[in-house]
N, C-alpha and C positions, 0 to 999 in steps of 0.2 A: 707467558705465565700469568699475564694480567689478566690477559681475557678470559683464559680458562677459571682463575678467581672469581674475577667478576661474574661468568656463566653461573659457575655453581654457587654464588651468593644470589643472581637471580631466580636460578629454582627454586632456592629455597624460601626464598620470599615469596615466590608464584604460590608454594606448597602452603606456607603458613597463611596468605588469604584467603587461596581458596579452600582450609580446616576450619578457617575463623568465619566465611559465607558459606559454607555448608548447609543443604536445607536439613532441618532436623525429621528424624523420622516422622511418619503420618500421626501416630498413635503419642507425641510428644505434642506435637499442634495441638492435638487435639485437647490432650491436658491444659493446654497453654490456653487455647481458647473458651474451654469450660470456665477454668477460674476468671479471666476476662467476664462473663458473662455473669458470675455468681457476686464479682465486683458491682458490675451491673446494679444486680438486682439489689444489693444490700442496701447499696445508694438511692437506688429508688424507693424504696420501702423505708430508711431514713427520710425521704422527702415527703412522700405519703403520710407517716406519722405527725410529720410539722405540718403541714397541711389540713390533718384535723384539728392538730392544736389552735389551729388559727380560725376554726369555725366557720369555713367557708358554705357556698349553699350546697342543698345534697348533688344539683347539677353536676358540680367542679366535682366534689369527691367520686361523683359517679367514674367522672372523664378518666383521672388521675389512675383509679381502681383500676379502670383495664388495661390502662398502660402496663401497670403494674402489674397485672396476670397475661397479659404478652407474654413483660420479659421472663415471666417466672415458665414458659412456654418452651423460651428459647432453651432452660437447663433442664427442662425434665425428662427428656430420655436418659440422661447419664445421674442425675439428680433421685430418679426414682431407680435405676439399676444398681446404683451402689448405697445409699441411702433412704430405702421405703418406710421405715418405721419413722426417722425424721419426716421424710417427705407427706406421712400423714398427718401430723402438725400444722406443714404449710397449706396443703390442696384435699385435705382429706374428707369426708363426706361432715355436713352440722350435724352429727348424731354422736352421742356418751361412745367410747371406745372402752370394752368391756372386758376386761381377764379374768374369768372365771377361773382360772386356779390359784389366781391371786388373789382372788373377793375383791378385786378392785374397780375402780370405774373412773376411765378418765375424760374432762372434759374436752370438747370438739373445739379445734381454733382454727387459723389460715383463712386463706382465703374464700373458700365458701360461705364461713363464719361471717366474714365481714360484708360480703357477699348479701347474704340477708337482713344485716342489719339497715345496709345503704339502699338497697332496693325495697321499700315499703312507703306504705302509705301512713306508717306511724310517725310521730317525731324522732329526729334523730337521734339514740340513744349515744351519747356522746361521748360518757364514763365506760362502758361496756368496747365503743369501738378502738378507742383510745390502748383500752387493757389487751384486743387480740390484736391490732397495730404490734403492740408490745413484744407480743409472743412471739408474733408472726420471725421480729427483728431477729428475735434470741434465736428463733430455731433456722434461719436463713445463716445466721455467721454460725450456729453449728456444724452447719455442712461445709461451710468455708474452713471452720479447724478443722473438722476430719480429710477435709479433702487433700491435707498435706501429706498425708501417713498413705493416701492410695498410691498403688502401681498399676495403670492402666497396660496391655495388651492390646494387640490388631482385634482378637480376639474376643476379648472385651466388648470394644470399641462395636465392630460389625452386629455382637448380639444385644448390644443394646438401642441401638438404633432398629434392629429388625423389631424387639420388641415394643416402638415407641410406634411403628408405624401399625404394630398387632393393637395398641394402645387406641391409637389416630382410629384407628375403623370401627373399634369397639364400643369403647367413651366418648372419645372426643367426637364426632357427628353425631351420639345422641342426645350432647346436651347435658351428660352425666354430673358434669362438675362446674357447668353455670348454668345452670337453672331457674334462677333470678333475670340476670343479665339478658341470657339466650346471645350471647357471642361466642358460640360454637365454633362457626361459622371461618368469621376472624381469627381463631386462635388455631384452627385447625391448619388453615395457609402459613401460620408462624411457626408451627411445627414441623412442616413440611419444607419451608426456605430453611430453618434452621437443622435439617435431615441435608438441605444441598449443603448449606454452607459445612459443617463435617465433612460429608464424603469427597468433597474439593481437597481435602488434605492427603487423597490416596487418588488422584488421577493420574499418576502416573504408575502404581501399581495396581490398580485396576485394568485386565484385560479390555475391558468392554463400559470403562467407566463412562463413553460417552453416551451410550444407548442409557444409561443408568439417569446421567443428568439430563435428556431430552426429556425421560419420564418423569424425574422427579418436576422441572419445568413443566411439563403436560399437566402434574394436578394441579399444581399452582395455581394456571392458567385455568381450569376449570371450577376451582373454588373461586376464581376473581369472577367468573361470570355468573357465579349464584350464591346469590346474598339473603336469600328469603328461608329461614331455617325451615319452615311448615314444606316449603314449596323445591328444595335441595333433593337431587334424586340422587343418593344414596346408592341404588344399584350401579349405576353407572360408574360413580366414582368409585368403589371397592373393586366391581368387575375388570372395568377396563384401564381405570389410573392406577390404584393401586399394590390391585395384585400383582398385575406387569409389572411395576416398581420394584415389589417385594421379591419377585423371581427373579429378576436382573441382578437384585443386591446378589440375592443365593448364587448365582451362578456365578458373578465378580468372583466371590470369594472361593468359591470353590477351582476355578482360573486362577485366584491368584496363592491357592496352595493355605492360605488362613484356613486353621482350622476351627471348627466349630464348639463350641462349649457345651456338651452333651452330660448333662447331671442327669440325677434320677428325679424329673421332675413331671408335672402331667402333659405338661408342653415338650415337645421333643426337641431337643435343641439345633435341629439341623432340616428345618422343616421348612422349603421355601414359603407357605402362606399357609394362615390359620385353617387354612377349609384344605387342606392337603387331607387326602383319606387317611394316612397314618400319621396326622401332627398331635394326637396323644395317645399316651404312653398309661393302660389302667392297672399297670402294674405298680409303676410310681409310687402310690401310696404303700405299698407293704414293706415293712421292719427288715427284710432281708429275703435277698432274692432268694433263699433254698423256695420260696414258697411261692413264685413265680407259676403262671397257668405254664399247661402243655398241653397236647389234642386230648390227652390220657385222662390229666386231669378233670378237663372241661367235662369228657364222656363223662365220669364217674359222678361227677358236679350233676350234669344231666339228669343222670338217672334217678339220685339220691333225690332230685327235686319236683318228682313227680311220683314217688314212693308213701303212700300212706303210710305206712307200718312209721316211718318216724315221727308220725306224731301220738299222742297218748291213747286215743280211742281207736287208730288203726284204721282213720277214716277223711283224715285230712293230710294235704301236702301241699307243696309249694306252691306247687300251682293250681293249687284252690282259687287263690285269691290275686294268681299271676297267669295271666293265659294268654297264652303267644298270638293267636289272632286278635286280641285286643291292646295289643302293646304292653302285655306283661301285668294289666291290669284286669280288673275285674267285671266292670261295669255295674256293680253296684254304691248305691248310695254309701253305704258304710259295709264293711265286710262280715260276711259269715265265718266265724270264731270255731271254736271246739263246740260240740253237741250242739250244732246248728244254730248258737245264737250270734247276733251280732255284736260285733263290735264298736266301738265308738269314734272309729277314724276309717275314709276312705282309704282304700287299697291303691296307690301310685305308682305306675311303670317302673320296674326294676330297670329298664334300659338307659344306659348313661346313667346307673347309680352307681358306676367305679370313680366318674369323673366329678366327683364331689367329694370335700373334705368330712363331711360328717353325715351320719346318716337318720331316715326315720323324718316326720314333718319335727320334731323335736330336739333334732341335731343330736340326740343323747348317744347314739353309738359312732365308735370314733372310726372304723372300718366297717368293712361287708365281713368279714370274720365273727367280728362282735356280733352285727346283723342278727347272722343267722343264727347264732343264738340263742338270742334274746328272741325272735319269735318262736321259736321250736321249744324254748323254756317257759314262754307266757299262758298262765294258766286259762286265757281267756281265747287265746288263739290257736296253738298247736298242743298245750298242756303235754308235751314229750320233755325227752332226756336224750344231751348228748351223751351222754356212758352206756344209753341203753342202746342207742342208735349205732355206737362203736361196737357194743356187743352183736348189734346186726350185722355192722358191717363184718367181723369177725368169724362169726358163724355161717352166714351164707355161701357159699361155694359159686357162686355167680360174682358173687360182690368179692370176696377173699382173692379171686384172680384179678379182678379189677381194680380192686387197690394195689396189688402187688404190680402191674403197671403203672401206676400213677406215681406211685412211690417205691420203687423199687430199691433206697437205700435204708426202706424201714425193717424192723422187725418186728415189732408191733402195732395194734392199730388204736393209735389217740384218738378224743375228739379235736384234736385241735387240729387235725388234715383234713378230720371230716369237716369240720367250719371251714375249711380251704377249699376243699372238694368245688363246696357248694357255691364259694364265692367265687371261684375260678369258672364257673359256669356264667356267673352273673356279669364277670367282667367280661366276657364275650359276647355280650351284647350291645356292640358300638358298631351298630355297620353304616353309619354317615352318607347314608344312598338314597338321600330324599330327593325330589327334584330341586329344592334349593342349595342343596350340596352341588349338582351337577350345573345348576346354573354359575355359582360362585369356581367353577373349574373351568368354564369357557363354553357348556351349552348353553345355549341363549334360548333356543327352544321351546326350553322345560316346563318355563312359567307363563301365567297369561300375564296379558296388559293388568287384568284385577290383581292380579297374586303380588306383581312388581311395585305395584301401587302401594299396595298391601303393605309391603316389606318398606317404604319409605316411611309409611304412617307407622308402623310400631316404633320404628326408629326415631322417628322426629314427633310429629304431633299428640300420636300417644303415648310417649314415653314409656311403652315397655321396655324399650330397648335398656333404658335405664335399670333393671332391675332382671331381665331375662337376658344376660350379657350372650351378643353375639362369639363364638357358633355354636356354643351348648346350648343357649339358651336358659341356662339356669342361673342360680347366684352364688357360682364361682367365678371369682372377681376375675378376670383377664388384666396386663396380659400374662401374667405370672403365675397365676391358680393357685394360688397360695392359702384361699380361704371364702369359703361358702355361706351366705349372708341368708341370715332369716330377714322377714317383715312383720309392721305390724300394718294389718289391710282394715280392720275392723270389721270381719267376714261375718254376715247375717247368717240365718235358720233358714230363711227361703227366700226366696227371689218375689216379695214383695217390697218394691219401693215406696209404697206408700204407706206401709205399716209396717218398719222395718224393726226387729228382734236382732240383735248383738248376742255371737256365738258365745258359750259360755268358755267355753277349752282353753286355758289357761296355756295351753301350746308349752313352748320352750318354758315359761313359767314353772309349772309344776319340777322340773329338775334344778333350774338356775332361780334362785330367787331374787330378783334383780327386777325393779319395778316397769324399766326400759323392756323387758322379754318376756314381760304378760300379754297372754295371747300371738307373741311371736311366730311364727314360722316357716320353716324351709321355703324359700324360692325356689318351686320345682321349676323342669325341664317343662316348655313347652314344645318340645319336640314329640311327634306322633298325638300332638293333643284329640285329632279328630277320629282318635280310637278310643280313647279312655274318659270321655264321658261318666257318670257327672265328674262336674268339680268342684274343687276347692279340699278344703280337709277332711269337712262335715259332708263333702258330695251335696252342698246345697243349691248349687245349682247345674241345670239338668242339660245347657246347652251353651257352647262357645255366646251363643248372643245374650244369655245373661250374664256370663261375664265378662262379656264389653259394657253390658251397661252398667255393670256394677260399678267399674273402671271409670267409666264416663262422667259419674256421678261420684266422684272421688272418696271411693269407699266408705265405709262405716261414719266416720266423723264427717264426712261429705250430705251423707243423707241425715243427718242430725243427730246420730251416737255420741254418745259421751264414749271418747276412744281418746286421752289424753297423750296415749304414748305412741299416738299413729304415725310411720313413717311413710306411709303411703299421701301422698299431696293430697290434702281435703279439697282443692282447687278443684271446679268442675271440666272434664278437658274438650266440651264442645264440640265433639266427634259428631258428625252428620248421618243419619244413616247408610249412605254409602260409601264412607269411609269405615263403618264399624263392618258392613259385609268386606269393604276390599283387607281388611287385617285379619278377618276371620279366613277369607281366602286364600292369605298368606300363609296363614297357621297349617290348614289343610295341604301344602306345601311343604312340608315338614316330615312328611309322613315316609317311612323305609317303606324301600321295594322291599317283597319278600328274598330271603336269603337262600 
């Protein structure tokens, strides 16, 4: 009777240790380890702050600084996934954050902030670095209080990591957010160990997590053998470290039954890599799917946008000023309007205008809905009517069966299908089949030795990559697409540098008045650039090589404008001329097969 006692007092003791050593789920480490790391970080940034107090030389502060934007390295995959409006506080760009329906304007701090203040040749502003220290503190234990109220998921967890790595290719190698520093480099390997050190918490539910961790060690290893930010080749690392990275994660998790977090957003939530042919979604931005494209639609879209009769003299249409062998655009300097006069702004590729939050070089309409519109309604461009053009569509017997496919749960004909129609047309214009698409898929092919070159130098030494975010190329910010960034360039009249004139175009200015958004505008698509010549707003200039050297010579306030609110670096970028043909050669790379 003893032993049998005694047996069952030992199972149950075996049962209660091993409940009490239990490993905790992956998705519980992981919380466990976040806040670990934001412990971290608050301590260091406590330490940081004393350390200016004590006025050390800018050397030391320099040192300290990057330490301090490491650790802030190690949280920002899960730091920027659950908290991005905080996390622009800490790492967000030195430029006013601006809510226009708020009429408000708020100032720039974190890291970048301090950032420029430590890296210059001025004296050190001690009172000023002291006050975004400060900030920096408040808005780091913000995320530490909120972080208690989050419940993290596998799910979660997987897409936010996939997104930090869509991040790591995007930003983080072009330098986007040290700029000063230029420790890209560094921080990009800390995001990367810190991508291993997470997904160590699911090796044992990961099917294939060991192929996952060879890769993730493969970039490591490859960012420790290149330290020279100018001289970092870029294709190589996205092609062959970490896209392979990024399919591996996908396919783990698709082996391990995690599902994917599929919102309605322009990023597709289940997308192994950014340059996947269907990793966005240009439906995403519309108010409600009844108004989703369909083949029906797009036809109807089609036709309505090569139709004169919907504009006011019965002699202009869409594709006036959008024409399909030229990339949607025009080729002219500024566009021909209603009764043949011109306009006051170049005509811009409609293609990849779904995958932008706002539209027009003036941000002013909030959809392709609005869009179309507002040019069919501009007395100086289409001078029509959408009620007239409903009446067309209404009356015509061509068009009356075509609507009634495209929408076949209507009974009558609005304009506000007809603004559908035509946007549904528009948003079909995403076919992602340049040869830099097919290279970033695994042809290696596609591109010359110049074009690859090419594609490091925008990324790195010229900083476009900064402002024409990889793989739109536009200025919707990755990797979350959340919102579409104008500039201020201080764009000339002509492509004279040595007698340079500042554009008058009050850009985004003229609807926001807000002194930061004079002369602002849209970050277009450099994609298909070597079809829609001239450039810029004004069309001022007339070839890819004036505007590299526009660029070169660090825009407007670069060639001696008074451009006070220029966001574009007045710094000159020292581009040689055979780095300016190898980005132009990139750019040409860019270009769709026909469809």
């Amino acid at each position: 009777m003893k032993n049998i006692v005694f047996a069952i007092f030992a199972g149950i003791l075996v049962f209660v240790l091993n409940s009490c050593t239990s490993e905790k789920p992956p998705h519980e480490k992981i919380y466990a380890d976040f806040n670990a790391d934001l412990d971290s970080l608050i301590v260091m940034n406590d330490g940081f702050l004393e350390k200016i107090r004590s006025k050390p030389g800018v050397k030391t502060l320099q040192e300290d600084f990057l330490k301090l934007r490491l650790q802030f390295k190690k949280t920002e995959a899960f730091a920027e996934y659950f908290f991005p409006t905080t996390v622009r506080m800490i790492n967000g760009a030195p430029l006013d954050e601006i809510e226009d329906e708020e009429n408000a304007v708020f100032e720039p701090g974190g890291l970048q902030v301090i950032e420029e203040l430590i890296y210059t040749d001025e004296p050190v502003n001690q009172e000023e670095l002291v006050r975004h220290a400060r900030k920096m503190q408040v808005n780091v234990k913000r995320i530490k209080m909120l972080w208690v109220d989050i419940r993290i998921t596998d799910s979660h967890v997987m897409d936010a990591l996939r997104l930090e790595m869509f991040r790591l290719i995007s930003l983080g190698i072009s330098g986007f957010d040290t700029p000063a520093s230029g420790n890209a480099l560094a921080e990009s390997a800390v995001v990367l160990k810190s991508f291993q050190h997470y997904t160590q918490a699911y090796k044992d539910q990961l099917p294939e997590f060991a192929k996952l961790d060879g890769l993730t060690r493969a970039a490591i290893a490859f960012l420790g053998q290149n330290r020279d930010f100018n001289a970092f080749d870029r294709s190589i690392f996205i092609a062959d470290y970490v896209n392979p990275l990024c399919r591996s994660l996908h396919k783990n998790q698709e082996l391990a039954a995690i599902p994917f977090m599929n919102g309605r957003k322009l990023l597709n939530g289940n997308v192994a890599t950014i340059f996947d042919k269907n990793a966005f979604n240009p439906e995403a931005l519309l108010p409600d799917s009844k108004f989703n494209a369909t083949a029906d639609r797009v036809a109807l879209g089609r036709t309505l946008f090569y139709d004169s009769r919907i504009s006011g003299n019965g002699k202009t249409n869409c594709g006036s000023c959008h024409q399909p062998g030229k990339a949607y655009a025009d080729g002219l300097k500024t566009s021909k309007g209603f009764d043949n006069k011109f306009v006051d702004r170049n005509a811009p590729s409609i293609m990849y205008a779904s995958l932008q939050q706002a539209l027009f070089y003036d941000l002013r309409a909030p959809s392709l809905e609005d869009q179309a519109a507002d040019v069919i309604h501009n007395k100086l461009e289409m001078h029509g009517s959408m009620d007239d053009v409903a009446k067309l569509v209404a009356t015509d017997e061509s068009y009356k069966r075509d609507f009634k496919k495209a929408y076949p749960e209507l009974d009558s004909i609005s304009p506000v299908y007809i603004q559908n129609a035509l946007a549904s047309f528009v948003r079909s214009l995403n076919p992602f089949n340049s040869p830099f698409d097919k290279y970033m898929r695994g042809d290696k092919k596609v591109l010359t030795d110049d074009q690859v070159k090419g594609f490091n130098v925008f990324m790195g030494k010229a900083k476009c990559g900064t402002c024409h975010f990889v793989p739109l190329f536009n200025g919707t910010v990755p990797p979350d697409f959340q919102r579409t960034e104008s500039e201020v360039l201080g764009v000339t009249v002509h492509a004279d540098w040595k007698n340079p004139v500042l554009d008058k175009d009050p850009g985004r200015g003229v609807h926001d008045q807000f002194p930061q958004w004079k002369n602002a505008f849209k970050t277009s698509s450099v994609r298909n650039i070597a079809k829609t010549a001239p450039y810029m707003h004004n069309g001022a200039f007339a070839t890819m090589q004036e505007v590299m050297e526009f660029y070169n010579e660090g825009g407007g306030a670069g060639l001696g404008l008074d451009v006070p609110n220029q966001t574009l670096a007045a710094e000159k970028l020292n581009l040689t001329a055979i780095e300016i043909t190898q980005v132009i050669s990139f750019m040409e790379a860019l270009t769709d097969a026909p469809e």
